[in-house]
C-alpha positions as a Markdown table, in Angstrom:
| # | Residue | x | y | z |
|---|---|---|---|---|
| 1 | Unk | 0.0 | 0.0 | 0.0 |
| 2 | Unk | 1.3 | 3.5 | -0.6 |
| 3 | Unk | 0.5 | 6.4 | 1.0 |
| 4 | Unk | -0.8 | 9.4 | -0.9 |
| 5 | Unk | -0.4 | 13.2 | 0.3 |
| 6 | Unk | 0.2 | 17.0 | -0.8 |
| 7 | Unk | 4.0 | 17.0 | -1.1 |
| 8 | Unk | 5.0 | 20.7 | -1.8 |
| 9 | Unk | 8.7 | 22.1 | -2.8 |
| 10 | Unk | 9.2 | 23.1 | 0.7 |
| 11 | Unk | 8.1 | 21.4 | 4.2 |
| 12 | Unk | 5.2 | 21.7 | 5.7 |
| 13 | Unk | 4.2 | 20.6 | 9.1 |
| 14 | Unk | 0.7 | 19.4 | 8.3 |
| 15 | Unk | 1.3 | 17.5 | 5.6 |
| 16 | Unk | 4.7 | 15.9 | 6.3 |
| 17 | Unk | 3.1 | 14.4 | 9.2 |
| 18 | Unk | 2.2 | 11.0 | 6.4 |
| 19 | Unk | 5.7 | 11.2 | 5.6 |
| 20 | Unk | 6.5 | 9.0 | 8.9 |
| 21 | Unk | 3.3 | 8.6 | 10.8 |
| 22 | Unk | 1.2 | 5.6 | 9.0 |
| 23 | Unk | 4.7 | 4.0 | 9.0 |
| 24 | Unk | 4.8 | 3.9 | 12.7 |
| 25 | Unk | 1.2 | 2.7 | 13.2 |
| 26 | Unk | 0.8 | 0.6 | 10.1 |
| 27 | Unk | 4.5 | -0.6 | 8.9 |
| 28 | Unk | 3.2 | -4.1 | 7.8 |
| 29 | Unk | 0.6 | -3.1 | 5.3 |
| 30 | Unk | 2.9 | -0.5 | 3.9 |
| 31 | Unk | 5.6 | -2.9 | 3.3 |
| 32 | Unk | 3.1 | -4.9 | 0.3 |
| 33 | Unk | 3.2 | -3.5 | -3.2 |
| 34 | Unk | -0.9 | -4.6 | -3.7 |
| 35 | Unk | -2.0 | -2.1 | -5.9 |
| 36 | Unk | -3.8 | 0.4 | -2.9 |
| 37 | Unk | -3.5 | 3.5 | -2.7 |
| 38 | Unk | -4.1 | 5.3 | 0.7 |
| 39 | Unk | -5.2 | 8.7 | 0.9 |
| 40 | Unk | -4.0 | 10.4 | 4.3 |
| 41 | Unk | -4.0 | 13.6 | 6.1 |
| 42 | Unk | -4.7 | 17.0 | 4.3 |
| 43 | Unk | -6.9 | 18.7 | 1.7 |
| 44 | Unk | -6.5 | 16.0 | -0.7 |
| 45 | Unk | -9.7 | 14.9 | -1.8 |
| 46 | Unk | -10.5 | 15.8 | -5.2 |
| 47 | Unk | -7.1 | 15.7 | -6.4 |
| 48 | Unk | -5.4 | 14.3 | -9.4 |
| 49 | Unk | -4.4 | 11.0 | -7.9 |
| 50 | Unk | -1.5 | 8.3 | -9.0 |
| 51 | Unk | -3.7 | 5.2 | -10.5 |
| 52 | Unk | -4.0 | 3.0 | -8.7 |
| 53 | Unk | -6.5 | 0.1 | -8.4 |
| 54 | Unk | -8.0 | 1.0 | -5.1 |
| 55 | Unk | -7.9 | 3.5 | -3.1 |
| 56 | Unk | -8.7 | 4.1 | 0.3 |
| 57 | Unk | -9.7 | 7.4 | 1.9 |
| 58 | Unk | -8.7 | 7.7 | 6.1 |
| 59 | Unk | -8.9 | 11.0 | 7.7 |
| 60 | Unk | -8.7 | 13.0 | 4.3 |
| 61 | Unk | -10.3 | 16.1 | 3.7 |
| 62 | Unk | -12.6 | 18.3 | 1.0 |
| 63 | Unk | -11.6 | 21.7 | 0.6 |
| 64 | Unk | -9.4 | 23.2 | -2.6 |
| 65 | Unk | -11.2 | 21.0 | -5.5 |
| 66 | Unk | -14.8 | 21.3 | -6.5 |
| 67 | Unk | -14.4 | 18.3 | -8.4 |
| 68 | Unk | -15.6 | 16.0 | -6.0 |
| 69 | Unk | -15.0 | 12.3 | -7.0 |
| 70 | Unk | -18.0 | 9.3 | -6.7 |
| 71 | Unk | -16.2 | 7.4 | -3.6 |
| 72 | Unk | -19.2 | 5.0 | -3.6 |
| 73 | Unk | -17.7 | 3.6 | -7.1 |
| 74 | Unk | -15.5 | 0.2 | -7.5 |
| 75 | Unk | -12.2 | 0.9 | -6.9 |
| 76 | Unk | -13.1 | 3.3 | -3.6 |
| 77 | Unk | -13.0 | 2.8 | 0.5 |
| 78 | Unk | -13.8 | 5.0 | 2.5 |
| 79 | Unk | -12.3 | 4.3 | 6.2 |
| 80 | Unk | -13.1 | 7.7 | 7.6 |
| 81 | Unk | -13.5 | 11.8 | 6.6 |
| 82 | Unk | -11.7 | 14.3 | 8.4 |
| 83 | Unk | -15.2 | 16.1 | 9.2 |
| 84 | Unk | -18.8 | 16.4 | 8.9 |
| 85 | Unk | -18.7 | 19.0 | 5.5 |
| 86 | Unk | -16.8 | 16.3 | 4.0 |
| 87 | Unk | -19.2 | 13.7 | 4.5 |
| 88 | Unk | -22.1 | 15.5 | 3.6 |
| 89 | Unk | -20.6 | 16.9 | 0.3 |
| 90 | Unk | -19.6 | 13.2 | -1.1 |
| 91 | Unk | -22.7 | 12.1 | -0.1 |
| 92 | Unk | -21.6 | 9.2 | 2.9 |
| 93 | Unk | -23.0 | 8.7 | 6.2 |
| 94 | Unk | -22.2 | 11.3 | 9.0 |
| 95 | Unk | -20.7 | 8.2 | 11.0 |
| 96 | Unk | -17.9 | 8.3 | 8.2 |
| 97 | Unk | -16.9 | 11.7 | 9.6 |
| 98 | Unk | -14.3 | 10.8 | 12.3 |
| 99 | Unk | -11.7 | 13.9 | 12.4 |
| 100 | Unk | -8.4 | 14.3 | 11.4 |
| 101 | Unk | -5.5 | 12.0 | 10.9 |
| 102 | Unk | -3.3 | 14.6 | 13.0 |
| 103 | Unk | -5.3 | 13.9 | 16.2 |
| 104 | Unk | -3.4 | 9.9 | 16.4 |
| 105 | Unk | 0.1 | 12.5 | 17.0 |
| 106 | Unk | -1.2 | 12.2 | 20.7 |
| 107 | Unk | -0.6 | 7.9 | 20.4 |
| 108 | Unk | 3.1 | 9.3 | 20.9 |
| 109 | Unk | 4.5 | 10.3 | 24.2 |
| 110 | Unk | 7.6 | 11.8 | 23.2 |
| 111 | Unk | 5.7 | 14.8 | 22.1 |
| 112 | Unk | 3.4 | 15.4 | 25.7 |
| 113 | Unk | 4.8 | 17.7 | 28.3 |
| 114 | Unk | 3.0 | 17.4 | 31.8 |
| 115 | Unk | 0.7 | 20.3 | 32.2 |
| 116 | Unk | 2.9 | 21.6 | 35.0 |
| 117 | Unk | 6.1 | 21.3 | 32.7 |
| 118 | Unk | 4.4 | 23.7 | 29.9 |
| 119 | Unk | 6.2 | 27.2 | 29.2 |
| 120 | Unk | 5.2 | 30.1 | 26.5 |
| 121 | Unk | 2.9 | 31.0 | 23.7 |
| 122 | Unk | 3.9 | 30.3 | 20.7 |
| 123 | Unk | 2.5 | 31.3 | 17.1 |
| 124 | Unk | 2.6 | 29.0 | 14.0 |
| 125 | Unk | 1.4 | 30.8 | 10.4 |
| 126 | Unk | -0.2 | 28.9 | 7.4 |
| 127 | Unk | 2.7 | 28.3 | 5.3 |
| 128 | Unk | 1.5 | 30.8 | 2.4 |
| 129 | Unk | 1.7 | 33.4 | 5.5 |
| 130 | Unk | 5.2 | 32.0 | 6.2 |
| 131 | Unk | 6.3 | 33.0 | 3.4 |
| 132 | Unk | 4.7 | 36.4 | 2.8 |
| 133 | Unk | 5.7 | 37.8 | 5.9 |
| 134 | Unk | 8.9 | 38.2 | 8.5 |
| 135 | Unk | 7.2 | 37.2 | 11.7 |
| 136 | Unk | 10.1 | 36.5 | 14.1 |
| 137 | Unk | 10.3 | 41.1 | 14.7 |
| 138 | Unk | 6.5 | 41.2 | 15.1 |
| 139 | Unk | 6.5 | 37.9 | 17.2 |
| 140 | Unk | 9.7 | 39.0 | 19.8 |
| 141 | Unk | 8.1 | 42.3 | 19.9 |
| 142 | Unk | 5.1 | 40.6 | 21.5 |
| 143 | Unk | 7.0 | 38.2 | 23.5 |
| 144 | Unk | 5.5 | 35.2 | 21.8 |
| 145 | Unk | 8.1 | 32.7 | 19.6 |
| 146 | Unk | 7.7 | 32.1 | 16.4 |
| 147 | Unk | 7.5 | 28.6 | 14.8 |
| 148 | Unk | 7.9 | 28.1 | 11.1 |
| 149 | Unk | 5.4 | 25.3 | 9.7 |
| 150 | Unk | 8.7 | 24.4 | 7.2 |
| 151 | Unk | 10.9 | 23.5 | 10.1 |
| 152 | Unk | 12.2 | 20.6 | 10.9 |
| 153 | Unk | 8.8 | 18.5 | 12.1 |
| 154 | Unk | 9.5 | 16.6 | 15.6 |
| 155 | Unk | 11.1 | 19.8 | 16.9 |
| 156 | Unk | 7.5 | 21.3 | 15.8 |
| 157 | Unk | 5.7 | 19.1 | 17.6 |
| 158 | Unk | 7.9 | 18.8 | 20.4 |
| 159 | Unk | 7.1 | 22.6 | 21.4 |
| 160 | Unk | 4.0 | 22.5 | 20.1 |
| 161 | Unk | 3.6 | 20.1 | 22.7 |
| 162 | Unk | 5.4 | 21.6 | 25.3 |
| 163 | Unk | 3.6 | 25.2 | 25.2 |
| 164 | Unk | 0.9 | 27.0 | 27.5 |
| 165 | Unk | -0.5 | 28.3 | 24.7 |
| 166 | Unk | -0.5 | 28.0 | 20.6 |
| 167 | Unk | -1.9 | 30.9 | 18.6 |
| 168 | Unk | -2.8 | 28.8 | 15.8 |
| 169 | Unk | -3.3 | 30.0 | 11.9 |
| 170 | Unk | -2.1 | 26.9 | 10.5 |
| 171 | Unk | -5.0 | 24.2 | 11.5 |
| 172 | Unk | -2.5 | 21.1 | 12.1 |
| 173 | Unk | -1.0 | 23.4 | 15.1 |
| 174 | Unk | -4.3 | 23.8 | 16.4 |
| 175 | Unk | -5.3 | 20.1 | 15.5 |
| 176 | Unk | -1.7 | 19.0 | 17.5 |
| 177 | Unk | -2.2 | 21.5 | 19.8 |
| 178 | Unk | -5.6 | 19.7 | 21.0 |
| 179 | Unk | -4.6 | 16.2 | 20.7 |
| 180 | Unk | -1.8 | 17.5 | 23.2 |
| 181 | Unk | -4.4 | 18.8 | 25.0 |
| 182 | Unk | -2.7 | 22.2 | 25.1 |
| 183 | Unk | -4.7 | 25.5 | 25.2 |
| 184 | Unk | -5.2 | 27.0 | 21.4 |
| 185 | Unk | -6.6 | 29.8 | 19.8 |
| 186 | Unk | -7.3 | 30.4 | 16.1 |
| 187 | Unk | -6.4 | 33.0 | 13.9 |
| 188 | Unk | -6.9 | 34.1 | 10.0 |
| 189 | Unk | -3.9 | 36.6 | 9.1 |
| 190 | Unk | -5.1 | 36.4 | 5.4 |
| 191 | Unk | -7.0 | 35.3 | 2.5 |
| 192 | Unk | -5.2 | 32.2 | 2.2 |
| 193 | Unk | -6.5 | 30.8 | 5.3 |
| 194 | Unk | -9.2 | 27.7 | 3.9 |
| 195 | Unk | -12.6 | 28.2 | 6.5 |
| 196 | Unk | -14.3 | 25.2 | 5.2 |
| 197 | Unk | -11.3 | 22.9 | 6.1 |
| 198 | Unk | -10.8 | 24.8 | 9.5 |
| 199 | Unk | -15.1 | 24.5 | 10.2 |
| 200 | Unk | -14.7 | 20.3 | 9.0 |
| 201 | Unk | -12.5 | 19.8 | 11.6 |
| 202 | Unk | -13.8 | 22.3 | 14.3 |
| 203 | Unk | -17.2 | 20.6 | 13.6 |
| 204 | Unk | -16.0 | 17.1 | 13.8 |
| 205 | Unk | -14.5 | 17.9 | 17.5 |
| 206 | Unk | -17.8 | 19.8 | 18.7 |
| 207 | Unk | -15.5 | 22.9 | 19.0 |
| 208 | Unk | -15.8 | 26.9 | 18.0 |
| 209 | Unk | -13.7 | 28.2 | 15.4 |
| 210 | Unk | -14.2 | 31.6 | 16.0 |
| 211 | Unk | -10.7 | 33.2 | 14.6 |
C-alpha cells in the first residue's frame, strides 16, 4: 500500500506528518506493493491522484477542488473523513466523519509535556503566510516565539507540545495542539487561510472556530 499526500517544494508541518506517521502505526501493510492507494492527512480529496487500483480514503479532507469524486464507485473505500462538511458533500453517512489523521500524534508520548512542565505561547502561520511575511520582529516584539510550519517536524511538535498556549493559523497546530491537549486559539492573518477545512475539523471535534 502507498500512501498518498500533498508534497510541496518546501516542508510543511501538516502534511509531512504522512511522511513518517502511518509508517509507525501501520509498517506491515505499507511494506506490500498490492495495488492500494491510501489517501492520508490534508486537503487531498478531489485531487489528481496516481492510478491505482483502489484507493482508500482515512482522515482526508474536502476543501481546494470542486471536483468532487464518486467514492461510492469500484475501486473506492472510505475508512473515515476528516469532518462532517466532507461527508455530507460526497454524499456518505455522518458516521464516516471521524476527524483528522493529526489527532493519532497524541498515540506518541515523546511529544506530551505534563501540564505543570508547559512554558510560553507560541504562534505557528499557514505556510502561504510564512512565506509572505517576517514574523520573528512582530512575534519577539510581543513576547510570543515564532515557529515556522517548514521547520524541521519533531522539533515542531515537540514545542508545540510543550507550550501553555498556541496561537494557531495553520489548523495542524491547532489540531496538534488539541490532541496534546494544550490551550489553542485560532487566527486568520489572510485570505489564504481555507474556513471550510478549519469548520470540517472544528465541527467534527464539537469545538468553535471563531478566529
Amino acid at each position: 500500500m502507498q500512501i498518498y499526500y500533498y508534497r510541496s517544494h518546501e516542508p510543511n508541518l501538516g502534511d509531512d506528518l504522512n511522511a513518517w506517521l502511518w509508517q509507525r502505526l501501520v509498517p506491515e501493510p505499507l511494506s506490500r506493493a498490492d495495488g492500494r492507494l491510501m489517501l492520508g492527512i490534508g486537503t487531498i480529496i478531489g485531487q489528481q491522484l496516481p492510478a491505482a487500483e483502489h484507493r482508500i480514503i482515512f482522515t482526508s479532507g474536502l476543501g481546494y477542488n470542486p471536483n468532487t469524486p464518486d467514492v461510492s464507485g469500484l475501486g473506492w473505500e472510505v475508512v473515515a473523513v476528516r469532518g462532517p462538511l466532507t461527508a455530507t458533500i460526497l454524499g456518505l453517512s455522518p458516521e464516516a466523519a471521524v476527524t483528522d489523521g493529526a489527532i493519532l500524534v497524541s498515540l506518541f508520548p515523546e511529544f506530551t509535556t505534563p501540564a505543570a512542565a508547559r512554558r510560553g505561547v507560541v504562534f505557528m502561520p499557514h505556510v502561504s503566510a510564512a512565506r509572505a511575511v517576517d514574523w520573528r520582529p512582530l512575534c519577539a516584539a510581543a513576547g510570543i516565539e515564532y515557529l515556522d510550519p517548514r521547520d524541521e517536524h519533531f522539533a515542531l511538535l515537540r514545542r508545540l507540545g510543550s507550550a501553555r498556549l498556541v496561537l494557531a493559523d495553520a489548523m495542524h497546530a491547532a489540531i496538534i495542539a488539541d490532541s496534546l491537549r494544550v490551550p489553542w486559539i485560532p487566527l486568520a492573518t489572510s485570505a489564504e487561510i481555507n474556513t471550510f477545512k478549519w469548520l470540517d475539523w472544528a465541527l467534527s471535534m464539537e469545538v468553535p472556530y471563531e478566529p
